[in-house]
Each structure stands twice: as C-alpha cells, then as structure tokens.
N, C-alpha and C positions, 0 to 999 in steps of 0.2 A: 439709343433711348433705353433698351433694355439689352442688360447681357443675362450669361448663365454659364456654367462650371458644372459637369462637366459638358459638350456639345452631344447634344441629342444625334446629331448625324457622324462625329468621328466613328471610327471600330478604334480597336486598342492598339493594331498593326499599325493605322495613320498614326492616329497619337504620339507612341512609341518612334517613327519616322519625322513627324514633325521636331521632335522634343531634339533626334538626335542631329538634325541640319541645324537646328540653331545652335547648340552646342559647338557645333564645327564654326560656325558661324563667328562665335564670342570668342574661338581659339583664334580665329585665323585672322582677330583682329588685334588681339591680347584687350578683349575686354573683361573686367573684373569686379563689378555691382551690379544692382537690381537692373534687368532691361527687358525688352517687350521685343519678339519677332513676329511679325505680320505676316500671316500664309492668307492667302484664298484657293478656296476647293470648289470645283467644280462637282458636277454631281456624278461623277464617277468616282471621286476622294481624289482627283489628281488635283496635287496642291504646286503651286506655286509662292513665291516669294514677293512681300510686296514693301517693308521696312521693316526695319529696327528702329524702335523708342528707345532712345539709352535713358532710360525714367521706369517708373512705376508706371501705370496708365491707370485711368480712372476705373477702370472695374476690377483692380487687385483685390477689393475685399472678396470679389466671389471664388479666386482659387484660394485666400487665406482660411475661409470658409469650408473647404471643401478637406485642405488639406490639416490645417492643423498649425499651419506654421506663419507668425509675425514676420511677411518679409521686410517691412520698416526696418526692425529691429534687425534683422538679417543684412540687409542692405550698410546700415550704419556701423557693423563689425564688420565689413569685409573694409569700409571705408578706412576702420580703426587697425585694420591689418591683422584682425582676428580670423583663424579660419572657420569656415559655418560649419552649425551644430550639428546638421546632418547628412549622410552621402542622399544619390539617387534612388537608392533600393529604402531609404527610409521614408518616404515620400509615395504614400499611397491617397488613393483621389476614394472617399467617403461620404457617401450622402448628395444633395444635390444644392447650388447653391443659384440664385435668383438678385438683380440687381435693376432699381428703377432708378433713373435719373429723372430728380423732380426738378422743372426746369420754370421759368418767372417767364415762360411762353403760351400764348393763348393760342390754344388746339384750334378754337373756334373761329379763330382768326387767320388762318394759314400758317400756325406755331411763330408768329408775329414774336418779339420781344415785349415783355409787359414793363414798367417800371413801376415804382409808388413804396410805400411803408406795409409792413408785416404788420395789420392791425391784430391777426391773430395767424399763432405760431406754435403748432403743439401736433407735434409728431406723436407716432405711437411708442408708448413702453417697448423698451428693449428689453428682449428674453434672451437667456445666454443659453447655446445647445447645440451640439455636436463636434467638430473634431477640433477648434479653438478652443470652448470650455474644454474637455479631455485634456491637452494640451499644456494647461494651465496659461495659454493666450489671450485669453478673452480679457477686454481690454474694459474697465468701468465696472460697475457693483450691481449687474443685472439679474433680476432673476432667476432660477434655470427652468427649463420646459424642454417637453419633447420636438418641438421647432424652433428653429433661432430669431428675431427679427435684431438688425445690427440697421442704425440712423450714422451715417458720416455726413456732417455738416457744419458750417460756419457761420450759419446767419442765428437771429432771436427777434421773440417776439417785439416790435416796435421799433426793431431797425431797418435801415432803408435799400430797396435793391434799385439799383443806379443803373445809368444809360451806359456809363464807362466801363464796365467787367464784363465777365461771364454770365449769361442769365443764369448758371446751375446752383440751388438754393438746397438741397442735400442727395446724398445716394443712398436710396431707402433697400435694405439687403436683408434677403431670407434662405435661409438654411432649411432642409428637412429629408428626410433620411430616405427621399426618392422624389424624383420630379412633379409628379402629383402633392404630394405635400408643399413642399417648396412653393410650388404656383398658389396652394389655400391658402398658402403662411401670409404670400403677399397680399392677394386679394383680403383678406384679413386688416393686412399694414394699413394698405391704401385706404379701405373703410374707413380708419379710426386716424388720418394725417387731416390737423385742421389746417387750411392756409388759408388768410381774407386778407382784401387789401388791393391784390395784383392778380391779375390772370397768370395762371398755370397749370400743366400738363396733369395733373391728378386724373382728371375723366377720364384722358385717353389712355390712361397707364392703366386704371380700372378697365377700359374697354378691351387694351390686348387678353389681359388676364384671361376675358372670357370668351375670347376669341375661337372658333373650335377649333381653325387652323393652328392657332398659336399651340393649343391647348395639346395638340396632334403630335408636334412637335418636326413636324413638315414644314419647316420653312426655310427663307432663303432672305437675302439682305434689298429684297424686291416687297418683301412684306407690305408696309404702308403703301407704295404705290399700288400696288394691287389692289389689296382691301378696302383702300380710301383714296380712290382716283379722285374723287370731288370734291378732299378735303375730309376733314373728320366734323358731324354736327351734332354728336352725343349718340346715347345708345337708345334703339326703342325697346323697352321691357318686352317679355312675353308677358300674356296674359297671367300666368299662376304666379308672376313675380306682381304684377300690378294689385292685384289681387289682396296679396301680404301685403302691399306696402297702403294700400287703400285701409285697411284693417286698422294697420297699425297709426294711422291716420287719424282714424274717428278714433279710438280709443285714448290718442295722444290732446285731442280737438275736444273730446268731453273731459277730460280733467282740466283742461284751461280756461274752459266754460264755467266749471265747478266754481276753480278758484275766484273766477270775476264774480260769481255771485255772492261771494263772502266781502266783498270790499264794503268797509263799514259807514254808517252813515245812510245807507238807505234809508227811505220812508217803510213803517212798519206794515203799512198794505201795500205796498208794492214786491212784494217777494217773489223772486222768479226760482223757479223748476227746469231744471235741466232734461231734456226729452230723451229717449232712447232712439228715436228713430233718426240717422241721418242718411246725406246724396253725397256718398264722396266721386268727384269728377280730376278726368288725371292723363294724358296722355290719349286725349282725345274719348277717353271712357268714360261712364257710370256709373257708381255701383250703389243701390240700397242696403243699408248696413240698420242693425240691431244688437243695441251693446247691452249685455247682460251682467253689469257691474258688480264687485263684490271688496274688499276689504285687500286681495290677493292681484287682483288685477281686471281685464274684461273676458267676458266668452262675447264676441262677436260673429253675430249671422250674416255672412255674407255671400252670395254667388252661389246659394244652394248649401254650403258649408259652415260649420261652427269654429272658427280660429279662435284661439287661448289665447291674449293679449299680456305678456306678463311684462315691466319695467317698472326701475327708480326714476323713472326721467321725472323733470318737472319743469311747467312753462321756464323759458329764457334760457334752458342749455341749449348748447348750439349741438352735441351729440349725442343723440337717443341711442342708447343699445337696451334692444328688445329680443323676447322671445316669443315668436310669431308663431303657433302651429305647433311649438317644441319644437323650432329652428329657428336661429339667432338670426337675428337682421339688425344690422348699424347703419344709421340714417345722420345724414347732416343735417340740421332741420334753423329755418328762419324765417320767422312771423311774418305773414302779409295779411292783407285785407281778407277775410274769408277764409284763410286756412293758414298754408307752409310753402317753402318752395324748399324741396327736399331734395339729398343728391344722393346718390349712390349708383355703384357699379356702372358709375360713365354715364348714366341718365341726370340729368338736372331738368325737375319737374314743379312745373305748378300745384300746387295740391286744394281744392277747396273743398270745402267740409260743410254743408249746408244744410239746413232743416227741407223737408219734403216741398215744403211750400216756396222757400228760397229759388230750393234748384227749377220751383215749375216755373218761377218769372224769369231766373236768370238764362232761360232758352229762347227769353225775349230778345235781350239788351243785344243790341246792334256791337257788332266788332270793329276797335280800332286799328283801325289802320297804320302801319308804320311813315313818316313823313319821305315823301319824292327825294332822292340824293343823286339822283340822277346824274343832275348840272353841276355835280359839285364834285370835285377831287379834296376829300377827308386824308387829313394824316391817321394812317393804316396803326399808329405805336406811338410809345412816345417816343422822341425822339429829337436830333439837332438838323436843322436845313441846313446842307452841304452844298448844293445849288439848283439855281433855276433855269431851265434849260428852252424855255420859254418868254414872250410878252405879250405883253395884254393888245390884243388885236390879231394873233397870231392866228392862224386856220392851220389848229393840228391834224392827225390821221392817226384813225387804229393805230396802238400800239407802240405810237411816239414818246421818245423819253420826255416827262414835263418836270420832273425834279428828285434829289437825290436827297435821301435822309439818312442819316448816322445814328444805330443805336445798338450798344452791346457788340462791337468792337467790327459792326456789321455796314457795308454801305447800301441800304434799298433805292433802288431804281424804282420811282412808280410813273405807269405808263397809262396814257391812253386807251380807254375802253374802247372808244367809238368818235368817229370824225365830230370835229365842233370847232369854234372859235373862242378864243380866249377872250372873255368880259373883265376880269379882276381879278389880280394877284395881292391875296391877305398874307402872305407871309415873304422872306427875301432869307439868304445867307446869312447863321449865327443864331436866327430865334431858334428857341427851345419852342417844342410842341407837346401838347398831349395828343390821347388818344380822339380821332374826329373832329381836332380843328380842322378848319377850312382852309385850306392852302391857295385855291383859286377855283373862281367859278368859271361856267363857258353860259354862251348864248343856246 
C-alpha cells in the first residue's frame, strides 16, 4: 500500500550487503535488464531471500526518486545492447522518497474491490524536485519546488474502473530532502487528490501518514493488522483539529448563506440578514462560533479562541484550501442539508452549521436508525456470481460457504455469519452485482 526509499530500518552495511547478493544473483543467472530482488529482514537485519521480479515493480518511482536515475530508459538501452550511463559508485541514495498506491478499494468495507465511473478525477499538481530534476529526468513540464509530488497513472476523469483489472487507479509519489518532509509532501498530495464515483483508499492512506507509529518509522509488514485489527472505520480528529475545521466551517457556511440572499427576485420586504452567531456540530461535538466578517476574510470566536479564517473558496467547489489560525487546512467539502460533509486526513464528517435556535430543537429530533440486514446476505462489491453453494431450504452453520463472487481478478468466498435457514435465493451463476444486492435471505 505504501513503500519508501530509502528503508528507515536498513544501516548502510545491510544495504551495501543486500545490493551485493543480488548482484551475485543477476551474475549467476546471466541476467541483463531492469529486475527486483526480494530480501526479508528480521529485526536483527538478518536478511534472507525471498524472489526475483525479472520486471520493474510497482514502487520503482521511489528509488528513481531518490536516485536520480530513469530506470525505464535504463532498462530499454541495456535491451538495445547499450551499455548503462552509469557504474555503482555513481549512484548515490539523496533525500527521501514516499509512494501511495491509490487503490478503487473501499477501506470501509474490508478494502473490498469498488467498481463504477471516475465522476471526478483530479489529482494534485506535480512539483518537479530533487535528484530526477538535477538529473535532467524529470519526466513532464512540472513546476520545481523544494519537495517533489510525482502522480503515475492510467485512468481520467469519466472513465470507467471495471471488475476485470487491477483496482490500482495511480501511485501517488513524493520526494523531500528527509523523511519528515517526504511524509508532509504526502499528507499535502493526499489532501488535494479529488476521487468521486467509486470507493477508494485515499482516507486510509491519509490516516497512515499520521500514524505516530508510522510517523516513528518503527515498523514492520504487520503494520495494518496491528493497528487496525477491526478493520479501518476513519480517523477521529483531536479536538484542536475539530476546532479549525468547525471554524473553517461556519466561515465557509456564512458566505453560502450570503450568497442565497442575493438570489433575485425576492419580495422587497422580505430581506433577510445573515447572523453572526452560529452551533457548528461535528464528530460528536459542539461548538458556539462568532464570525467577525471583513472584506479579507473571517476572525472567528471559537472555544475561547479568535481563528483568522482566510480563502478563495466559493459555494460548489468541491476543494476548500484555507488558512485557518495562519495554518493551511484543505478540506474536501459537499453540500448537504444544514451544512458539509467534509473529509480530510482519513476523517469523513458530517458537518452542520446551525443558528442558536436551530441547534436548541435539533437535540430534539429523534435518531434514525440504520434498516435490520441481519436476514440478509448483501453482495459485499461489485462483482460477478461465480457460484452458489447453497438452496433455498438449506439449514446453514457459522461460517459456511454460501457463495463465491469474482471481482478484480479476485474470487470472495462469502460465508455464514450465524446458523439460519435458507428462505430465497435472488441471484444464481453469471449475474452481475452491485454493491448490497441481496444475494439470498434466511428465515
């Protein structure tokens, strides 16, 4: 899901050790292009051997990143029976480089396969920086900056990611001239990567970022099971992030307010005034806010605190970038009833934005309840019925296979929560599914 160049745990003794067993490796095969050798290291650095890729592998941008050097182009002259540009002593490892594979898998859903159309598709600006640009590598007409961000992808806006391929939809890659950097450049990326349409991995690749384990750089290829034994279900804010984003909330909520009061055609005595006092509610919070509006942007009273509210945004973009407090905050932001539901850094939140009097009835309104699915086996993805391993009458048990789904080059077995009988089977071998048809009920 995520690599990095160079390893936080090698020393330069393993390194140097590893580098020279593959080598011996590639001799003693007579191999002669781009190829990948597989060590695993125990935490004593004792490495063993686990493959050779005779390929590139998918996280090549993070050592092209590091190093300086196009192996494509590299790969493709040794093919043409050129020899390469440079020995081993020219090949030095600079700066630190970062790689997320943004995947059309829903975190929320057990990283399930998503399918559907890219209704919106807009990565972040590529910044060109470090030892590719030096290089003269850098590959496209990107800006330069003191940190790199490099998008490798195949897909666009409006086109479709299918049940048949790979779910992976690009490898979103950052450079910066030490691991700390590297890790902001990303969390940065990720902020400003729109995807609608299909579920995928963006939350949780925001959520490693801020990981402190991750962040520590103590880890081990046990990470997610550790961290997220029960699945990944979003991030909960601390409070001084809730805080800024509450802020930046009513500030964002009174200009949309604004705007609706200019719509023309009203009756001449009916003129409405937009209030200063709002209840932004959010992640389970409250907060009373006081926006002190100017031409510049808002001063907002909140939680004891005056936050500077400063942005271009305007009702209907879907990415707010603000300066909250004189610290930037990017917000994914889309209209609902009474406020936003906004995302960022792996939280995806309700946001509502209410007058004093709003929020005192809205601690009335009774909460709905999600519908009983108990009885019911939902397809988990979309996906093709491969088969049914069941009939209708049957008296299953914990854990029994009831049928088998094909999606993204994948076969899911879904099984039996809990003993029941089989009342109706909706679906048979060859339908297509979406996500939470109903495959079969039980009694």
């Amino acid at each position: 899901v995520i690599e990095e160049a160079p390893s936080p745990f090698l020393d330069q003794a393993t390194r140097k050790a590893m580098g020279e067993q593959a080598i011996r490796l590639a001799q003693a095969v007579g191999y002669t292009s781009a190829g990948t050798v597989e060590f695993i290291v125990d935490g004593e650095r004792n490495f063993f051997f686990l493959e050779m890729n005779t390929r590139l592998q998918v996280e090549h941008p993070v050592t092209e990143l590091i190093t300086g050097v196009d192996l494509v182009e590299q790969m493709i002259r040794v093919a043409a029976g050129q020899p390469l540009e440079m020995t081993q002593d020219d090949v030095k490892l600079t700066g630190w480089a970062m790689e997320s594979r943004v995947y059309a898998e829903d975190p929320y859903r057990g990283f399930l396969p998503s399918i559907g159309r890219l209704t919106r598709y807009r990565p972040p600006a590529e910044v060109a920086a470090g030892p590719l640009l030096d290089s003269g590598k850098w590959q496209g007409d990107a800006a330069p900056g003191d940190t790199a961000v490099r998008n490798d992808t195949g897909v666009f806006e409006g086109g479709e990611i299918s049940m048949y391929y790979d779910p992976m939809i690009a490898k979103l890659c950052t450079w910066g001239p030490d691991r700390p950097a590297a890790v902001e450049a990303m969390r940065v990326a990720l902020d400003g990567f729109e995807i609608e349409g299909i579920g995928h991995n963006l939350p949780f690749l925001s959520a490693v970022m801020d990981h402190p384990k991750f962040v520590s750089g103590n880890i081990t290829t046990a990470f997610i099971a550790e961290e997220y034994p029960d699945g990944f279900e979003g991030v909960t804010l601390p409070e001084a992030d809730l805080i800024r984003m509450a802020a930046a909330a009513a500030a964002m909520h009174r200009v949309a307010e604004i705007r609706r009061t200019r719509v023309s055609g009203r009756m001449d005595n009916h003129e409405r005034r937009v209030g200063a006092d709002w209840v932004v509610s959010l992640q389970g919070q409250s907060f009373e806010t006081t926006i002190d509006a100017d031409h510049h942007g808002s001063t907002v009273t909140i939680a004891g605190q005056a936050l500077r509210v400063v942005s271009d945004w305007t009702p209907g973009e879907q990415l707010a970038r603000l300066s909250v407090g004189g610290e930037p905050l990017v917000l994914k932001v889309a209209k609902m009833p009474g406020g936003f539901r906004i995302r960022t850094r792996g939280a995806d939140l309700k946001v509502h934005v209410r007058t004093p009097r709003q929020a005192e009835l809205a601690k009335l309104m009774p909460e709905k309840l999600p519908p009983d699915t108990s009885r019911l086996l939902l397809c988990p993805m979309p996906g093709l019925v491969v088969k049914i391993d069941v009939q209708e009458g049957d008296d299953v048990q914990e854990g029994q296979a009831l049928c088998t789904v094909e999606a993204m080059k994948m076969e899911n077995i879904l099984r039996a929560e809990k003993r029941g009988v089989v009342m109706k089977i909706n679906a048979g071998p060859g339908d297509s599914l979406a996500v939470d048809d109903v495959i079969m009920e039980f009694q």
